[in-house]
N, C-alpha and C positions, 0 to 999 in steps of 0.2 A: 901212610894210612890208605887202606883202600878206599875210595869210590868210586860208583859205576856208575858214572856222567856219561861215558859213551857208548850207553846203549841207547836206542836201540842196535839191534842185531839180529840177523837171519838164522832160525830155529833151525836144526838139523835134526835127522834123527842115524844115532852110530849104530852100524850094526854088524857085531861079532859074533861068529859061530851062530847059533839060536837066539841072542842075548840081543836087544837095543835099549839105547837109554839116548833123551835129545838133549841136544846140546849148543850152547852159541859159541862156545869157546873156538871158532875154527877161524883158518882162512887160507884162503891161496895161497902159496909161500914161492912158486913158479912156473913157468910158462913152458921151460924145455930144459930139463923135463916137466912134466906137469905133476907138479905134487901141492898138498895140503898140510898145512902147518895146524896140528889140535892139541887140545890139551885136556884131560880125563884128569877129576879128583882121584887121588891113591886112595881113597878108601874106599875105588867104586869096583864093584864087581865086573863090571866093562873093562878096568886096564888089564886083571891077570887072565880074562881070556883073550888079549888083545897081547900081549906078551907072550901068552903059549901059540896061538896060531899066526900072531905075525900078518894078521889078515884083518879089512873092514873094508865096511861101505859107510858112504855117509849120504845119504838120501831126503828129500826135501819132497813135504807133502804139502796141499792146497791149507788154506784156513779152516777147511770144513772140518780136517779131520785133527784139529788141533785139542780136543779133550782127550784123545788116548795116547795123543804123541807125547803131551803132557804129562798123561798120566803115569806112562809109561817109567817117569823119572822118579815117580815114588815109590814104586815097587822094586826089590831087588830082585833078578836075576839067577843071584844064588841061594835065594828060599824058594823061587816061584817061576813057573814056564810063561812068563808075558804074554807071548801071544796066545796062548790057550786062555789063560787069565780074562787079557783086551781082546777077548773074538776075534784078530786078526789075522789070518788066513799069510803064510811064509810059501814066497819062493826062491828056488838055489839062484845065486847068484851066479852071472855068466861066466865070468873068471877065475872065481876065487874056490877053492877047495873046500872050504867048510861053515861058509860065512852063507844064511839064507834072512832076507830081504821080506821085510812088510809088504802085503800090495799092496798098491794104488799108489806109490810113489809117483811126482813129477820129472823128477829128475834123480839117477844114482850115479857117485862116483865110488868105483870098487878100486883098492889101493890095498898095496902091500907098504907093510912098514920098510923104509927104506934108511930111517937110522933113530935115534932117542938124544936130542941133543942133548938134556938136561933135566932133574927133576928139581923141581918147587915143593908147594902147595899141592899143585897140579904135574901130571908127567907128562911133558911132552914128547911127542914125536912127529916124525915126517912120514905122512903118507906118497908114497908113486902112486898114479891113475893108471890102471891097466885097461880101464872101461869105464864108458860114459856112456847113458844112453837119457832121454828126455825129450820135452817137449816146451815150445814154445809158452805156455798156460806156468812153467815153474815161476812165472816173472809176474803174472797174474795178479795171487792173492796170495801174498807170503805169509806165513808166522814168522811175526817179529818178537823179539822179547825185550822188553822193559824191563828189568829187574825184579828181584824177588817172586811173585808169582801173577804179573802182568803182562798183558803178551797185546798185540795189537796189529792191525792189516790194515789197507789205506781206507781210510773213513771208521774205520772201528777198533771199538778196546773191548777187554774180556780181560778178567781178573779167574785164576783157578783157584777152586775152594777144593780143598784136600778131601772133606765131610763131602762133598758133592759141586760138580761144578756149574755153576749158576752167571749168566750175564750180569752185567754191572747193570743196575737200576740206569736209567738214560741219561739224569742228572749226573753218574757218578764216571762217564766214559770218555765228557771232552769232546768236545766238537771238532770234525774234521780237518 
């Protein structure tokens, strides 16, 4: 039976072709070469363009800008252009052919799919690192995710409300 006792986890945001969607399902999977092990819901509009281009980034933003990286995961992709949607202004990625990148990112790693070991629930694959580029500040002030629609940074919680996203009353966030 699932439970998700081991979160927290570091919020990402995937970004294929035009398309991102954030996600905690990731992690280093090795050093040499340098690849990322993630895993994309199959019912999500992020794997079939992740499967036609063979391409992504997965880029990490500060806590500030954690209401549209958020948001970003309830909208689809293939009814809606997100970033015109979230006011988010895209640029091309360094590497990658056809995969363009939210600003203000911390830190991106751009990765070619370099195999699918298996599918679940979720479809895995391995990304290679083609390109890294960041700065000291991604270690700062993470979006972390809680589960369901709890997210949290050091000293602070924030619950996202679908209707509108609103801070957790002071009582309801937990003390540091």
């Amino acid at each position: 039976m699932y439970r998700s006792f081991f979160y927290p986890t570091r919020l990402a945001l995937l970004a294929v072709g035009r398309n991102f969607m954030p996600m905690a399902w990731w992690m280093p999977a090795s050093k040499e070469p340098f690849r990322f092990l993630l895993a994309v819901d199959r019912k999500n509009h992020t794997l079939s363009l992740l499967r036609e281009l063979s391409e992504a980034a997965l880029a990490f933003y500060p806590w500030e800008e954690r209401a549209w990286v958020v948001r970003a995961g309830y909208l689809s992709g293939g009814r809606v252009d997100k970033a015109r949607r979230l006011g988010v202004p895209l640029r091309p990625a360094c590497c990658l052919a056809h995969t363009q990148v939210p600003e203000g990112a911390l830190a991106v790693y751009e990765m070619r799919v370099s195999e699918w070991p298996w599918d679940g629930d979720h479809a895995l694959f391995m990304g290679e690192v083609v390109h890294v580029e960041g700065s000291a500040e991604a270690k700062e002030r993470p979006i972390l995710f809680l589960g369901f629609r709890d997210f949290a940074t050091l000293g602070e919680r924030w619950r996202f409300r679908p209707g509108g996203a609103k801070p957790l009353p002071r009582d309801e966030r937990g003390k540091p």
